[in-house]
N, C-alpha and C positions, 0 to 999 in steps of 0.2 A: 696365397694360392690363387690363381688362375682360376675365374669362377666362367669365363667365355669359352664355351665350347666349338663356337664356328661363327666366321667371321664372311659373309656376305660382300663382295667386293663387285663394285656396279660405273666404271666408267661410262660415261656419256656423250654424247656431242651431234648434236640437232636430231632428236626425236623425241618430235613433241607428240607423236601420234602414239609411241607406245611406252614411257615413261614409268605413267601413271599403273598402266597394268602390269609393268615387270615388278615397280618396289611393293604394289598392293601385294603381290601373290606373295612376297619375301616374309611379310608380317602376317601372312595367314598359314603360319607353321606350328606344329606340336612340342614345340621349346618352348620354354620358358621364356618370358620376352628379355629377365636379366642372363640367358644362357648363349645368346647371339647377337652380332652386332649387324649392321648393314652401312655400308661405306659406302657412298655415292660420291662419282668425281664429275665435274663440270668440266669435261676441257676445251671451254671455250666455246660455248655454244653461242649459233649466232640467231637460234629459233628461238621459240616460247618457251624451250626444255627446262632453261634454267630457273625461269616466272613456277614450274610444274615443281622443279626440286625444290624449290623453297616452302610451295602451300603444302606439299607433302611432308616435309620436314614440322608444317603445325600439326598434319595431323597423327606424326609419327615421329613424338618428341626426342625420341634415343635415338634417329637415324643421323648419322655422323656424314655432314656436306664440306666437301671441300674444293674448292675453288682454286685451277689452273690460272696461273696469270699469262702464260701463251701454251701453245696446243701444241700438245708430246703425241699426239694420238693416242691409240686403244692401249699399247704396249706400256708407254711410260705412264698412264693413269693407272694400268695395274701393280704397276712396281709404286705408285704412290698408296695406294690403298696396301700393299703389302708390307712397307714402310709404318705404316698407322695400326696395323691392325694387330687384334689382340687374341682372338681365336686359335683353342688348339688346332681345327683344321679351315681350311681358307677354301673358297667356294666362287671362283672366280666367274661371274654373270654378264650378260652381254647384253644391254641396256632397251635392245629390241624383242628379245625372248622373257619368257616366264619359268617359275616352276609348276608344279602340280600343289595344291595341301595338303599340309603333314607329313609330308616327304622328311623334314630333315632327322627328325631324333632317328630314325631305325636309323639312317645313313651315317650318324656321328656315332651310335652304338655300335655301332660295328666296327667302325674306326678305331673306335677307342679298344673296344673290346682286345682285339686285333692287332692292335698297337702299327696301323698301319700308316705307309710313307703315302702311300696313295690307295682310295678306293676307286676303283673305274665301275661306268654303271653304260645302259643305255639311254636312249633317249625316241621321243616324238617331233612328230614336224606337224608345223602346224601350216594349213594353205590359206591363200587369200582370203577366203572366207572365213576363218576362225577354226575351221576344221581340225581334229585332230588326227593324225594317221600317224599309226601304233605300227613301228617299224618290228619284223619277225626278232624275237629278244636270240640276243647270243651265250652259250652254254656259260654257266658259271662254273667260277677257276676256284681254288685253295689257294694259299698264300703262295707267291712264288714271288722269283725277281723280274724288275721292270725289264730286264732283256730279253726272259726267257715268255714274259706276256707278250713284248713288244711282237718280238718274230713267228710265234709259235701258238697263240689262241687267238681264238676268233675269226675277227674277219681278217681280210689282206691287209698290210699294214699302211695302205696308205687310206684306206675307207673306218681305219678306228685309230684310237689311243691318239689323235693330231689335236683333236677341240679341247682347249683348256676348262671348258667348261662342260665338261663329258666327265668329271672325276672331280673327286674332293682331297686336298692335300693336306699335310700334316708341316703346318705352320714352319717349327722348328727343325724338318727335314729342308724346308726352302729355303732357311736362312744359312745352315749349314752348310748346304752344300753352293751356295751365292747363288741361287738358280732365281734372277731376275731375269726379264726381258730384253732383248735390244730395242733400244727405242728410236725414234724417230721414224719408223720404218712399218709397211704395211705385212701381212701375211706373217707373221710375227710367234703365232703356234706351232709353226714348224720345226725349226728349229729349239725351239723351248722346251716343245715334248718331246723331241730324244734325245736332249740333255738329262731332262729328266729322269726317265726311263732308263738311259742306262744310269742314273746315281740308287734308283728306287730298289733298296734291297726286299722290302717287303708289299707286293702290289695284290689285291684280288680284283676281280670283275664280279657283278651280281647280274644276275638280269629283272632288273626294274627301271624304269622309265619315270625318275622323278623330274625331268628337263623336256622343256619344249621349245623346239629350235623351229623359230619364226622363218621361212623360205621371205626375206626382206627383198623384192627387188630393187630397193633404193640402196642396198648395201652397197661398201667397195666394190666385195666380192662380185655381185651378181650386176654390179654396173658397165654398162657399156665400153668397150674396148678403146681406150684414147692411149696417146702418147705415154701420159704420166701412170698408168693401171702397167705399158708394158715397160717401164722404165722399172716400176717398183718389182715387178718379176725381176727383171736383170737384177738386182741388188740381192735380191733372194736367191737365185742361181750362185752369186759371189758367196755370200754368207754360209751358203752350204759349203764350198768349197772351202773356205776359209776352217768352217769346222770340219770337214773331212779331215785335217790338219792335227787335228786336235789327238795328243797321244793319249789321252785315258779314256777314249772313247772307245767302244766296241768295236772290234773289224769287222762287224757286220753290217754297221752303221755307214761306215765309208764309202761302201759301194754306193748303196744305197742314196748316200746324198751326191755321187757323182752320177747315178741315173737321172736323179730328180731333177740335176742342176740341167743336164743334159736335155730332160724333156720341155723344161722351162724354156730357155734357149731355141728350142725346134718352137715351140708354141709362141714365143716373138716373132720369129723370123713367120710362121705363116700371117699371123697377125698384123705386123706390120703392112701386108699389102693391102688389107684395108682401111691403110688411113689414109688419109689428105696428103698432096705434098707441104703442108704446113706442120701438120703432127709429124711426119715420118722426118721433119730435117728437125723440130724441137727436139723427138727421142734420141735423133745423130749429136745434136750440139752436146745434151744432158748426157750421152752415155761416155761419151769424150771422159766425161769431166771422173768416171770409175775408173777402178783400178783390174779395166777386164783382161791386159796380159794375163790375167791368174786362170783364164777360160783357157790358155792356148793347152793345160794337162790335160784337158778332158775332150777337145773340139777336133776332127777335122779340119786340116788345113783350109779349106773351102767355107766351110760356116763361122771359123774363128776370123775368115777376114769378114763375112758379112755384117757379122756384130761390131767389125773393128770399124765398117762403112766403108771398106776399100772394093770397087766393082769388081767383081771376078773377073770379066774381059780386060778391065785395064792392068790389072793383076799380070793379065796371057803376055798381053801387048810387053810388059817392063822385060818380065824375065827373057822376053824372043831377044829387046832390044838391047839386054845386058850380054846374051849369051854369043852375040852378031860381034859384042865385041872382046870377045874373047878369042 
């Protein structure tokens, strides 16, 4: 028997400044210390992170370190910790955030109780200072399905249910249904939670706020606009489209990911005008190398050549000089 109840999943990769405070708060929980595990991945730090996982690993002898030998990103360290781990429900953490204590037992009781595929919960932001700010909590739901949560409670669907780390899953519901990450790849929750979501036959929301989501300006996320930040959007506009694709998907989802893809796309193209012409011919050379004909179902003739890098006026110029000879 299966004595792990929840299983703590903590990728890393150069933060030495908040390490220490995310696996501290993991071991100041209301479990049993043999009733949960904490998984911490190394992928490839090139800070003091890793010097930080190891002194923590003495003084928190059952936390399980594992060591990337090259760097999969955030995605493939979580498919590594979900590969390892042994928890009936998996609690995937982001190496710059905290929980709150004693958070976890009601969160796994319930789970259990419930016998559920997902719990979704709220959460706090924490600011620069350490602050907490206690965002307004959203109505709690009864057990329903992950589609009928996704589209229909709470907030709008792009402001909830996307953070993998906004809910607790049920181990043997992920393995079932292969609901791994794509790796290599940034922005990587997207797509992930509404795979999910539509497999999750049984999902609630509560409104408690056991997660504290750190505003990081050093994140991807909140880093400055370069070449490669708007490249890894383009590969996320594909991937959606790729999975609008997908038949056992909801059709409500399809739209959905041809909006998003759609918005991604408009937010390069304004983006790009402020880069360098260094960055803006790197993103040209790099985006070559995708397979973005699959834009031409969703794009305007006009922004499908912009992404393609063909100038709209020279574009004017071919077809005046094709039709001249006709």
């Amino acid at each position: 028997m299966n004595n792990v109840l929840l299983s703590f999943i903590v990728p890393f990769y150069n933060v030495e400044n908040y390490l220490k405070e995310c696996i501290d708060s993991l071991y100041h929980q209301d479990l049993p210390i043999d009733k949960y595990e904490v998984i911490l991945i190394n992928d490839c730090s090139t800070d003091s992170s890793g010097d930080i996982a190891l002194s923590l690993k003495e003084i928190y002898p059952t936390l399980i370190l594992i060591e990337h030998n090259r760097n999969k990103k955030q995605a493939g360290a979580r498919n590594t910790g979900l590969k390892t781990a042994k928890g009936e429900y998996i609690w995937f953490v982001d190496s710059d955030d905290y929980i709150k204590p004693n958070v976890s037992k009601k969160l796994v009781d319930m789970a259990l109780l419930n016998d559920l595929d997902v719990l979704h919960f709220d959460y706090a932001s924490v600011n620069n200072n350490g602050e907490i700010l206690e965002y307004p909590k959203n109505s709690e739901t009864d057990i329903i399905d992950g589609n009928t949560f996704f589209f229909d409670k709470n907030e709008i669907w792009w402001k909830k249910a996307i953070e993998v780390w906004r809910r607790i899953h049920k181990r043997t519901f992920l393995l079932e249904n292969n609901l791994f990450f794509d790796e290599n790849v940034f922005y990587e929750d997207i797509t992930y939670s509404i795979r999910t979501f539509n497999s999750a036959k049984r999902v609630m929301h509560i409104s408690e706020t056991p997660y504290c989501y750190r505003n990081n300006p050093f994140s991807f996320t909140n880093s400055p606009i370069t070449y490669n930040k708007l490249l890894e959007s383009l590969k996320l506009s594909l991937r959606c489209i790729d999975l609008s694709q997908n038949t056992i998907l909801n059709e409500k989802y399809k739209n959905l990911l041809v909006d998003f893809s759609k918005y991604h796309i408009y937010e390069i193209k304004n983006n790009l005008m402020l880069l360098d012409n260094i960055e803006r011919t790197n993103f040209n050379n790099n985006s070559k190398k995708l397979p973005i004909k699959n834009l031409k179902s969703i794009l305007n003739w006009k922004d499908y050549l912009f992404i393609k890098n063909v100038p709209y006026q020279q574009f004017i110029l071919k077809i005046k000089e094709l039709s001249q000879k006709l």
